[in-house]
C-alpha positions in Angstrom: -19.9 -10.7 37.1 -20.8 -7.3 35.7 -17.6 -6.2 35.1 -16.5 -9.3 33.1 -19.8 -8.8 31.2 -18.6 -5.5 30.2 -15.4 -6.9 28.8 -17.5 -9.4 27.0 -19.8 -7.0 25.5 -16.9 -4.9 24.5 -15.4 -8.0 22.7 -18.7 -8.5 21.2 -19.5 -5.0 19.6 -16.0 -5.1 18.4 -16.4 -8.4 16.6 -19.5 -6.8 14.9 -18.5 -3.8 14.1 -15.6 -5.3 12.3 -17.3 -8.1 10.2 -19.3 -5.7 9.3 -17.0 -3.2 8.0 -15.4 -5.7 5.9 -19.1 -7.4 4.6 -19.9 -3.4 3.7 -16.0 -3.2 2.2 -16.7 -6.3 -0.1 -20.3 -5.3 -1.4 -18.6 -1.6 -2.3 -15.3 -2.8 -3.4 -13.3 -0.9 -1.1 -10.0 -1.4 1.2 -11.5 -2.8 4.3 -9.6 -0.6 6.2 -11.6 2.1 5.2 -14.7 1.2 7.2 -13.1 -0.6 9.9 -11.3 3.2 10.9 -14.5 5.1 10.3 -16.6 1.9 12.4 -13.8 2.0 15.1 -13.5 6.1 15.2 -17.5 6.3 15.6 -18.1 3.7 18.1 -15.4 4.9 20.0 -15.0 7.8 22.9 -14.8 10.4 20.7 -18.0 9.0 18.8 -21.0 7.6 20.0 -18.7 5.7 22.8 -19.6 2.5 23.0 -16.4 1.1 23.2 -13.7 1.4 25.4 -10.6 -0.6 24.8 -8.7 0.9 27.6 -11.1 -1.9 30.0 -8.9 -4.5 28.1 -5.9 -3.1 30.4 -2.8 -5.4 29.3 -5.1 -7.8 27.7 -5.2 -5.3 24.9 -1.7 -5.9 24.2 -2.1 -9.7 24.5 -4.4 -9.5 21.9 -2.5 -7.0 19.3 0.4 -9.3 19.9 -1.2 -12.8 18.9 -3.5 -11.0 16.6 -0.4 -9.1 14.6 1.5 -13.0 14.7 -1.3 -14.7 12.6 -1.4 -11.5 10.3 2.6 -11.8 9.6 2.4 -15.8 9.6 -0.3 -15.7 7.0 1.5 -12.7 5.3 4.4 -15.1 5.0 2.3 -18.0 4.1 1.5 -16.5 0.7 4.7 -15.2 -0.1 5.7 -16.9 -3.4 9.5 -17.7 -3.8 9.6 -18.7 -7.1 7.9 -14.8 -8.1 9.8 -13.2 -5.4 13.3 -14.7 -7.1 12.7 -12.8 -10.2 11.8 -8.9 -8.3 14.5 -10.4 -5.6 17.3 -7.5 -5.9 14.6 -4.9 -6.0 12.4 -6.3 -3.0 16.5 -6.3 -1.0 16.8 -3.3 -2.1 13.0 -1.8 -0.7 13.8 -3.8 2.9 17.5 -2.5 3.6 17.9 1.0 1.4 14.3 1.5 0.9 13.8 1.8 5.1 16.8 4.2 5.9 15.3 5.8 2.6 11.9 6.2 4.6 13.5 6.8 8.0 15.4 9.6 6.8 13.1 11.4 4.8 10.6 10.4 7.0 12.2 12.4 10.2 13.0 15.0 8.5 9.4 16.0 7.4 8.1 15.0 11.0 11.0 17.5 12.3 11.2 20.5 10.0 7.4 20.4 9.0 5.6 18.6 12.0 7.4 20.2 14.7 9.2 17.0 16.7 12.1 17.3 18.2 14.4 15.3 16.5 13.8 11.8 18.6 10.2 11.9 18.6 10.6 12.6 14.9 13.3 9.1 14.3 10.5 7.3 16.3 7.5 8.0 14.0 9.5 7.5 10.9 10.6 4.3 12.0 7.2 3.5 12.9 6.1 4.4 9.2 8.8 2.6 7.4 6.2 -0.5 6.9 3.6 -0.8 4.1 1.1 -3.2 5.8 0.1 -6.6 3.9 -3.6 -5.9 5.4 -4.5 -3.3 3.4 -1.9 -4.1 0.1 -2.7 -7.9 -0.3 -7.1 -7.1 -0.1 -6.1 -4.0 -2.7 -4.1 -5.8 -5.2 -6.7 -8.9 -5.3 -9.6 -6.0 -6.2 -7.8 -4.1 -8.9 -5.6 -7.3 -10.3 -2.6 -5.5 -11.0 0.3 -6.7 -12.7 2.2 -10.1 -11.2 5.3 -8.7 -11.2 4.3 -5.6 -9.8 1.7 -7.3 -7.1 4.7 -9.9 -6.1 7.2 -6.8 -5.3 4.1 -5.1 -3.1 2.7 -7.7 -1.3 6.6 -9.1 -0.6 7.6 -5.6 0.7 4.3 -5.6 2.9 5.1 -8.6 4.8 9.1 -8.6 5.1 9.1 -5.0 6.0 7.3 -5.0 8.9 9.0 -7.1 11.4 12.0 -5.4 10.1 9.9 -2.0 10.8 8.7 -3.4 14.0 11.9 -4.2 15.2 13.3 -0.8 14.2 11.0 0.9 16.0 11.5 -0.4 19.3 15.7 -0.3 18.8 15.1 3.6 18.1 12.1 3.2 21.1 15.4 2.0 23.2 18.0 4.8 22.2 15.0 7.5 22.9 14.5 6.1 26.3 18.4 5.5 27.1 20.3 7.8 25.9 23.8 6.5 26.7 22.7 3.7 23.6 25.4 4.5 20.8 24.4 3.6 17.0 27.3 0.5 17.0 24.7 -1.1 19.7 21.6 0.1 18.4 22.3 -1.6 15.2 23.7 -5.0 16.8 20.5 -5.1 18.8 18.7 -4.9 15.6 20.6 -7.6 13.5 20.5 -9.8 16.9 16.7 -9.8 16.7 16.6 -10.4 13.0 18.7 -13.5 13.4 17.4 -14.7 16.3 13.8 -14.4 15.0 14.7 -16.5 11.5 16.8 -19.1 12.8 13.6 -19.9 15.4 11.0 -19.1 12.5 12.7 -21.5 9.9 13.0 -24.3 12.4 9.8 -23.9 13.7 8.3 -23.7 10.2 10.2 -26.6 9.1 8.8 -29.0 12.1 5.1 -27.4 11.4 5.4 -28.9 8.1 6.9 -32.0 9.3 3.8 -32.4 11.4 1.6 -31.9 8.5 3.1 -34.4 6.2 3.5 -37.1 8.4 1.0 -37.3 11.1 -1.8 -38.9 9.1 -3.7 -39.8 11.9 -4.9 -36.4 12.8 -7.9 -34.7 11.5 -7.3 -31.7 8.9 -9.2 -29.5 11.9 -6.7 -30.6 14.1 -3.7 -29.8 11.5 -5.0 -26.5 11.6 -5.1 -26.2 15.1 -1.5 -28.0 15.2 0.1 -24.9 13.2 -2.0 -21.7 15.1 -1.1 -23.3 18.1 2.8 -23.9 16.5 2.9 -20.2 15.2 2.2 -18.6 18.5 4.3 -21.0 20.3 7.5 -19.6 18.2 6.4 -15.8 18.6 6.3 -16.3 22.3 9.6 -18.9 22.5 11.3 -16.0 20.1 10.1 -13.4 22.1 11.4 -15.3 25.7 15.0 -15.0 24.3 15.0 -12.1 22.5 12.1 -9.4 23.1 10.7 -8.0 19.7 12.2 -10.6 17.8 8.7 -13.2 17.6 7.4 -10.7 14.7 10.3 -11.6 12.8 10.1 -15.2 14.0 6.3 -16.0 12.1 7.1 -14.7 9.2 10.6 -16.7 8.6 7.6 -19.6 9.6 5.3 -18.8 7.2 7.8 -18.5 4.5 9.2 -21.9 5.1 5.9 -23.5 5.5 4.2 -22.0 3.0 7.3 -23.6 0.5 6.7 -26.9 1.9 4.0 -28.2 -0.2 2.3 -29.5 3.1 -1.3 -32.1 1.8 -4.5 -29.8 1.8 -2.3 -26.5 1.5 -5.3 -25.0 0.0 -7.8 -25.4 3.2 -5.2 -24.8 5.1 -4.6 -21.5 4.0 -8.3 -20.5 3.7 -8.2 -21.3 7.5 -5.5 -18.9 8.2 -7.1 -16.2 5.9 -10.2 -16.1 8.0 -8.2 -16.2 11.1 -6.4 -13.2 9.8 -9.3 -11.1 8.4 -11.0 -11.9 12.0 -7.9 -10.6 13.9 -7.7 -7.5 11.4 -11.0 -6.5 12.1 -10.8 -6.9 16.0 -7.5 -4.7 15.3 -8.2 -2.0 14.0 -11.8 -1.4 15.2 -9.8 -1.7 18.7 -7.3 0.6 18.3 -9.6 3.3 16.1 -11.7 3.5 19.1 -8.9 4.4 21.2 -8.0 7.1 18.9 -8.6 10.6 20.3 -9.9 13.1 17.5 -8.2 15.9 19.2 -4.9 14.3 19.3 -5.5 14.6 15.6 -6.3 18.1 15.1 -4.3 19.4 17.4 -1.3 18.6 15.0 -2.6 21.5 12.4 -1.0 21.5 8.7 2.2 20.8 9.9 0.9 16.6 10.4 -0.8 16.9 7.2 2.2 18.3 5.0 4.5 15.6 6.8 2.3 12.8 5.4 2.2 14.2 2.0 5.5 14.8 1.6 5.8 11.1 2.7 3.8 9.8 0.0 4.8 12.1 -3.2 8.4 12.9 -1.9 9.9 10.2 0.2 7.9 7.1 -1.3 9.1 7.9 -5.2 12.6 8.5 -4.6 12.7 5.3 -2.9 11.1 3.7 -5.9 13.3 5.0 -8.2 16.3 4.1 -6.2 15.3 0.5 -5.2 14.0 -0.2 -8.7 17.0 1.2 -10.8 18.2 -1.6 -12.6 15.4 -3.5 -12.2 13.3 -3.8 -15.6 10.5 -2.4 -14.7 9.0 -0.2 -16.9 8.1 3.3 -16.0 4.3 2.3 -15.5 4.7 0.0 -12.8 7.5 2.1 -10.6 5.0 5.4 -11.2 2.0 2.5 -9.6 5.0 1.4 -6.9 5.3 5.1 -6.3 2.0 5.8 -5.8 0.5 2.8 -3.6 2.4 2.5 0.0 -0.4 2.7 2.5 0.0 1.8 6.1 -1.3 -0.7 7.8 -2.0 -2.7 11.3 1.1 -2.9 12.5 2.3 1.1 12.4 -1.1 1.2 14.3 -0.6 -1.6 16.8 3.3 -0.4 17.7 2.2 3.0 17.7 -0.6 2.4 20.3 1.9 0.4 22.7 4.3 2.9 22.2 1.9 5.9 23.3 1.1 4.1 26.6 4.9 3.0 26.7 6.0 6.7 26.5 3.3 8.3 29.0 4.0 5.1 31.8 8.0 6.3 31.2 7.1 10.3 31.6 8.2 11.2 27.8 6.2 13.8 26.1 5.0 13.0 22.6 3.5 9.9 22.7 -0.4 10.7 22.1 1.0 12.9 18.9 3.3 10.2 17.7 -0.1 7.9 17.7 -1.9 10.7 16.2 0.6 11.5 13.5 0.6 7.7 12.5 -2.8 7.2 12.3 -3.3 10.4 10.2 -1.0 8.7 7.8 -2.8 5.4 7.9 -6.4 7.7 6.9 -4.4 9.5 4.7 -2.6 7.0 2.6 -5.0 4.0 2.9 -8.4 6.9 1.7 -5.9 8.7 -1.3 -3.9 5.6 -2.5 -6.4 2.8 -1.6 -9.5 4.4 -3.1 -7.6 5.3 -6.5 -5.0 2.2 -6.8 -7.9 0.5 -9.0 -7.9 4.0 -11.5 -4.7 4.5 -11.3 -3.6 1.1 -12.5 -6.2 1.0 -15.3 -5.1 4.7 -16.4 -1.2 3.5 -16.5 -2.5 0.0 -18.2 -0.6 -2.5 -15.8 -3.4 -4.3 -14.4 -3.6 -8.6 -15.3 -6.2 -7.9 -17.9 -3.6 -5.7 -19.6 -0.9 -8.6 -20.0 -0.2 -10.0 -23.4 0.9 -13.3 -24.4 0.3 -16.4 -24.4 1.6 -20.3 -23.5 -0.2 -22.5 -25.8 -0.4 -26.8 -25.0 -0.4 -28.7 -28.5 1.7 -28.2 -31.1 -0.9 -29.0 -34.0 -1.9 -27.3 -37.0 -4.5 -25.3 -35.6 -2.6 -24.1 -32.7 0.6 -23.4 -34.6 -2.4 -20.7 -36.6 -2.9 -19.4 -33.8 0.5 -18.7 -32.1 1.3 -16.9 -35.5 -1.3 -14.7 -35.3 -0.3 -13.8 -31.9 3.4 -13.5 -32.8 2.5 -11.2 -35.8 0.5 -9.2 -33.3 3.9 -8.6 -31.6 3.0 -10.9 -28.5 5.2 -13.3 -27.1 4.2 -17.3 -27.5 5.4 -20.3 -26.1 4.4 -23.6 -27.3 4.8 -26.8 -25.3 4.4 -30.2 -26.8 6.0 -33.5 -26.1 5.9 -34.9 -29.3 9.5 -33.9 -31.0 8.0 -34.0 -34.5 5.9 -31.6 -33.8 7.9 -29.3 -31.9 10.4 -29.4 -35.3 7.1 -28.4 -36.5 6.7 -25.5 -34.8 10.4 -24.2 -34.7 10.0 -24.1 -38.3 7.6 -21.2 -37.6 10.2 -19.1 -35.6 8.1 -19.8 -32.7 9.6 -20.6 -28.8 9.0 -24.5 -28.1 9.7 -26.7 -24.8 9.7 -30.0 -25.1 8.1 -31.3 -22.1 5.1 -31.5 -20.0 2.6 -28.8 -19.5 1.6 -30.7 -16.0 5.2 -30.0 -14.7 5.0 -26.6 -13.1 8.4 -26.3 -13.9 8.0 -26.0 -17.3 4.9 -23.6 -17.2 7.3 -21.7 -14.8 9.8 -21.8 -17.4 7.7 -20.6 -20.0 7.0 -17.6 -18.4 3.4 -17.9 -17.7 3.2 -15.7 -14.7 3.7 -13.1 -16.6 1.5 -14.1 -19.8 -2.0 -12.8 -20.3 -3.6 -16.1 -21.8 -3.0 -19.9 -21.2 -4.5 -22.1 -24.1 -4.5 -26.3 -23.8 -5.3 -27.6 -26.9 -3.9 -31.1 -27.6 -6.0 -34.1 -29.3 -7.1 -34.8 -25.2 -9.9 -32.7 -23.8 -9.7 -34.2 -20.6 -6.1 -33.1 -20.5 -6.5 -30.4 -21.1 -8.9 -29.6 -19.0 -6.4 -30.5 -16.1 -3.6 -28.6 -17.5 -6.0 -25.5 -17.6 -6.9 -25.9 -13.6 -3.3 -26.8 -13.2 -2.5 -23.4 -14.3 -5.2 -21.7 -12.3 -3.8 -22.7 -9.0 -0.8 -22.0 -9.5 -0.3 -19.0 -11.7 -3.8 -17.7 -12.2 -2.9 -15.6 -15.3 -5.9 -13.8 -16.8 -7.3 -15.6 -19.0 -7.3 -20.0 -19.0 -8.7 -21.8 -22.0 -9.2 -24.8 -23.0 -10.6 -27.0 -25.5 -12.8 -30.1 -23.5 -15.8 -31.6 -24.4 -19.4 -30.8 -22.7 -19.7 -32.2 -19.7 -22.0 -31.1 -16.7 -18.7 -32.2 -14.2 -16.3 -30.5 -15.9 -19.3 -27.2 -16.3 -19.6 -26.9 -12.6 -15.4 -26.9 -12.4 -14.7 -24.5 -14.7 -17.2 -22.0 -12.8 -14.9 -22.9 -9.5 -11.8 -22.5 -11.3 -11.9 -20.1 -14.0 -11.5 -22.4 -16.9 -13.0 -21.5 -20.0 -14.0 -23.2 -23.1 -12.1 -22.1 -25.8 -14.0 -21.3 -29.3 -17.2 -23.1 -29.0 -18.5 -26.1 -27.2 -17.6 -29.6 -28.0 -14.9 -28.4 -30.6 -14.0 -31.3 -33.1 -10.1 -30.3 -32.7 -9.1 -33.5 -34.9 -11.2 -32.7 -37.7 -10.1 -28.8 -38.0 -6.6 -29.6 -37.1 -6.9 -31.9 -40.6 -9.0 -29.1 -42.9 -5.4 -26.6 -41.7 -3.6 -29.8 -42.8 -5.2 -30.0 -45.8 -5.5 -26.1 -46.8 -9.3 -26.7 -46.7 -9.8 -23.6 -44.7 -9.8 -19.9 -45.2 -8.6 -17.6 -42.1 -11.2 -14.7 -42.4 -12.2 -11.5 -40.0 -15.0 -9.5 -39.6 -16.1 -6.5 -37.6 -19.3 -6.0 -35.9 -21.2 -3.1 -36.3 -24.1 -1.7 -34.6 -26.7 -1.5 -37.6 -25.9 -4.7 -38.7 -25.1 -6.4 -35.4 -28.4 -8.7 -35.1 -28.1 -10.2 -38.8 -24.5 -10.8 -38.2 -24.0 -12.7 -35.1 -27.3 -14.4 -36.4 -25.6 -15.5 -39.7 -22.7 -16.8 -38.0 -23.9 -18.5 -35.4 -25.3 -20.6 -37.8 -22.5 -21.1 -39.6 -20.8 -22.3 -36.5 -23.7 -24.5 -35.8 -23.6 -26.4 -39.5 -19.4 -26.9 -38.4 -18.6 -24.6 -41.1 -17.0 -22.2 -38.9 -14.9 -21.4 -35.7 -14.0 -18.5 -34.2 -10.7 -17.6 -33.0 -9.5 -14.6 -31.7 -11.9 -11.4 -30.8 -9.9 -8.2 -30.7 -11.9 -5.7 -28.6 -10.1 -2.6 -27.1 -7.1 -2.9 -28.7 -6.7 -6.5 -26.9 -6.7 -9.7 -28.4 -7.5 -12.7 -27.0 -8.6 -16.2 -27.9 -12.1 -16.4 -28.4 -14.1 -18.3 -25.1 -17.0 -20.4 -26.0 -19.3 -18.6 -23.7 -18.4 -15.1 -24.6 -20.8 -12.2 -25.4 -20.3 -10.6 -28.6 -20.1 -6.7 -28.7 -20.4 -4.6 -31.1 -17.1 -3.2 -32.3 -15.7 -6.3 -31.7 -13.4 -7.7 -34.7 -13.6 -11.4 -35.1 -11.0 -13.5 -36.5 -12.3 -17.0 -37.4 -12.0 -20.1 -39.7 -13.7 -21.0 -42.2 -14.1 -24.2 -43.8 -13.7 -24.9 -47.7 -15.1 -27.9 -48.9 -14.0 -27.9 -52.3 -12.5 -31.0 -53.3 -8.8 -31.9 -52.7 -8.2 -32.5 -56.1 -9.8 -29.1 -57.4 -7.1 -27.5 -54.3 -4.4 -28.3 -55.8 -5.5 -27.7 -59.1 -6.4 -24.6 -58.7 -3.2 -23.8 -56.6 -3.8 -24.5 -52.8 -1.8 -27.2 -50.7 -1.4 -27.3 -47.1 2.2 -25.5 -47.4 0.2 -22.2 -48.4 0.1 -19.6 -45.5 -3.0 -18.6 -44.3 -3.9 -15.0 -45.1 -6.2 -13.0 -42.6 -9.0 -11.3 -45.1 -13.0 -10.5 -45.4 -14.6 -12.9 -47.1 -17.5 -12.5 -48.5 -19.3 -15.9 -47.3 -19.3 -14.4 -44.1 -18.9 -10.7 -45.1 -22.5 -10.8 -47.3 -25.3 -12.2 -44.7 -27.7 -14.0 -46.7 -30.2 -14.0 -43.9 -31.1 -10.9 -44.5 -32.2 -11.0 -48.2 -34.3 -14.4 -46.5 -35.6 -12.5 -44.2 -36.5 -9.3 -46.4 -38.5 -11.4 -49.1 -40.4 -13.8 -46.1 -41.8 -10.0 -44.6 -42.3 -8.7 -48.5 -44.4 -12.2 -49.1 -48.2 -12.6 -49.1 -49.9 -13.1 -46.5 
């Protein structure tokens, strides 16, 4: 009884300790990784020693093994095919060349720098080869970098470490028998690969059979169905062919995850707690089995291997893998600079150590050691400054320009132009031909279809837009189109024009849908004073001694439905104007304004509706009236 106790409070400290590195990770905003190795180091032997994993015996392997299957399933899970088609060549390239790249450069530094002979060295550059999904999908949701560039990251994350897994223990195998040629090394590799897809896409494939057709289970039990599924191929895959189940649940994910299985969503929220839970027990785990000393002993010689890993190896692989690939210099210097390691160099390298010492091979505490100095010092350097570096080179989301307007109607054609004359790329999408004529006749890019056909919204190239604006006659329509485009691109920044209801307010707070202008916009009535030419397109920038009188002066103005504002450019960026946005100083405003002269007297005087729109200060805004009002009331008797 008192020794399964002690296994239970083990299990229980570790639990803990891990939530709570990952509660203290969120509140700071830091990789989670971060506190779980410091948690795990501290409570370990070499800290206060609390825990002791090595009274896990094999069951610590058992639970690395189903704990690293939900993280690659998951990984796979939220893998997007239709992003990773268009960074496809690159992310072949950074799985095939982009590994020998890393093995190679990586043994070498371990060898002429670290001081392994040359096996030992092949084994902790395989071992290094992968660029875990724990710590690169957790990073790239805090900093928000680029799609294009996050896509390429978090697909290289979870493809490359089966692959890296699987490396490692074919160049485990040659190190142990050294009769094993390279002919047989490499057909034991591709064996495991194949094996592990063809069982991962049919297993995927009946997972999400189950979930689309056996309505009388529970959603709970759904869930259950495909944890229960996952770790049944990992263990089937791993029965024919060892080390090929890692492979195995990531094929499933993949194939599941483009299934379009009901309740996706919760599904996926269920596997994203079962993975942060099995990351924490992970790495707090396997930290506390790390020996300091192990660490030290390997002098500058482990440090200058790792560094020339990151700022060596890790940017000519980059630059090779990335050639021809369009990226612009930006995002392969952020590629360059973000490839920290993750659970799964920890988890091999800890079975390998005990692997290496049960089979009387020297080296196999330092090839832990040497790892897990690379996960401190990649995931600390590159981890803690992704966020700065990805502002300073100007790639994160916020960054993206852009925009795919819904509506092709006077007031959203004004607005497309003023983002095409800002040098930004538009789309329109209307299904009215007329009006898509309309807008051709403006050089502007048109579909003629459905904004609620992802398709379409793929086609218009609104993963890689900064702004999605619905704007038809409809409010509630476009209020669906804007969550429609949350879910499933989540650019930066979703408008929409919808009226003012408390429903649709507690939404938009879930699903990032803004507003767009003011509240309760009359869209029919403007879209006729464009039509019309009874409007004048007019900007004006806030300053600070003025700031007060002149938000006050047209705010009333927007209140007597005499004016709208558009666009606010504020750090060089402009964007359409959200209805709940706080105005800053320095902030130039681009607005409408409405002109209630006459028809008759427009025309007479030389304004119809085919007159273009000129962006200039006018003085009914520009001169603030409320200021004289306010000067004489304080002047008057009292």
């Amino acid at each position: 009884m008192e020794a399964s106790f002690e296994i239970t409070l083990q299990m229980v400290i570790t639990v803990f300790a891990g939530i709570s590195a990952q509660v203290l990770a969120a509140y700071l905003r830091v990789p989670s990784i971060v506190f779980l190795l410091m948690f795990g180091i501290l409570l370990g032997s070499d800290g206060i020693g609390l825990l002791h994993p090595h009274m896990l015996g094999t069951g610590l392997e058992v639970i690395v093994a189903l704990a690293t299957a939900i993280i690659l399933f998951e990984g796979g899970l939220n893998l997007d095919l239709r992003e990773l088609g268009k960074v496809s060549t690159s992310l072949q390239l950074l799985v095939t060349l982009g590994t020998m790249i890393t093995l190679l450069g990586g043994s070498m530094a371990a060898h002429w720098l670290g001081e392994f002979p040359w096996p030992i060295a092949f084994l902790y550059a395989s071992l290094v080869v992968v660029t875990g999904p724990t710590v690169v999908s957790p990073l790239l949701k805090q900093i928000n970098v680029d799609r294009q560039v996050a896509t390429l990251l978090e697909g290289e994350g979870v493809l490359i470490d089966p692959v890296g897994a699987i490396l490692a223990v074919v160049v485990l195998n040659t190190l142990l028998n050294d009769h094993t040629d390279f002919i047989t090394a490499m057909s034991s590799l591709i064996l495991r690969l194949g094996i592990g897809s063809v069982i991962g896409a049919a297993g995927g494939w009946l997972m999400s059979l189950v979930s689309k057709r056996a309505n009388f289970l529970s959603f709970e039990v759904k869930n259950l169905v495909v944890l229960a599924g996952l770790w049944g191929l990992f263990a089937l895959s791993q029965m024919i062919r060892s080390d090929s189940g890692l492979m195995a649940v990531v094929v499933a994910g993949v194939v599941f995850g483009a299934s379009s299985v009901p309740e996706e969503r919760l599904l996926r929220r269920f596997k994203g707690q079962l993975t942060i839970l099995s990351v924490s027990v992970l790495f707090i785990l396997l930290a506390a089995d790390l020996s300091i000393a192990s660490v030290f002993a390997l002098g500058w010689g482990g440090v200058f291997t790792v560094l020339v890993l990151m700022f060596v190896v890790r940017p000519i692989n980059i630059l090779l893998c990335t050639w021809n690939s369009g990226l612009n210099w930006r995002q392969k210097l952020f590629l360059s600079w973000v490839s920290p390691r993750g659970i799964v160099s920890a988890s091999v390298a800890s079975l390998f150590a005990i692997l290496l010492t049960q089979r009387g091979v020297n080296g196999g505490e330092a090839i832990k050691a040497l790892v897990f100095l690379t996960i401190i010092m990649t995931v600390v350097c590159q981890g803690l400054t992704a966020g700065w570096v990805a502002k300073f080179l100007q790639i994160t989301s916020k960054d993206a320009t852009g925009a795919v307007i819904v509506g092709c109607n006077p007031l959203s054609l004004l607005i497309a132009r003023l983002f095409q004359e800002r040098g930004e790329a538009v789309v329109m999408i209307d299904t009215d031909p007329k009006r898509c004529e309309q807008a051709e006749a403006q050089n502007l890019r048109v579909i003629a279809s459905s904004a609620l056909d992802t398709g379409v919204l793929e086609e218009a190239g609104l993963a890689s837009m900064g702004t999605f604006l619905a704007m038809t006659s409809n409010g509630e329509v476009n209020f669906v189109l804007a969550q429609r485009a949350t879910e499933e691109f989540n650019p930066p920044r979703v408008l929409a024009v919808f009226p003012r209801d408390p429903q649709a307010t507690t939404s938009t707070n879930e699903s990032q849908v803004n507003q767009a202008f003011i509240p309760d916009l009359p869209i029919k009535t403007w879209n006729e004073y464009v039509n019309d030419g009874r409007v004048k397109l007019g900007t004006t920038t806030l300053n600070e001694s003025d700031f007060d009188l002149q938000q006050e002066h047209m705010q009333a103005l927007i209140r007597d439905g005499e004016l709208i504002p558009l666009l606010v450019e504020r750090e060089e960026h402009l964007q359409v104007m959200p209805a709940t946005e706080e105005w800053k100083v320095g902030d130039r405003i681009i607005y409408l304004l409405h002109d209630p002269r006459p028809h008759l007297l427009k025309r007479l005087s030389g304004g119809n509706q085919s007159t273009r729109l000129a962006l200039e200060k006018l003085p009914e805004v520009e001169e603030i009236p409320l200021a004289k009002s306010q000067l004489s009331t304080s002047d008057a008797p009292t």
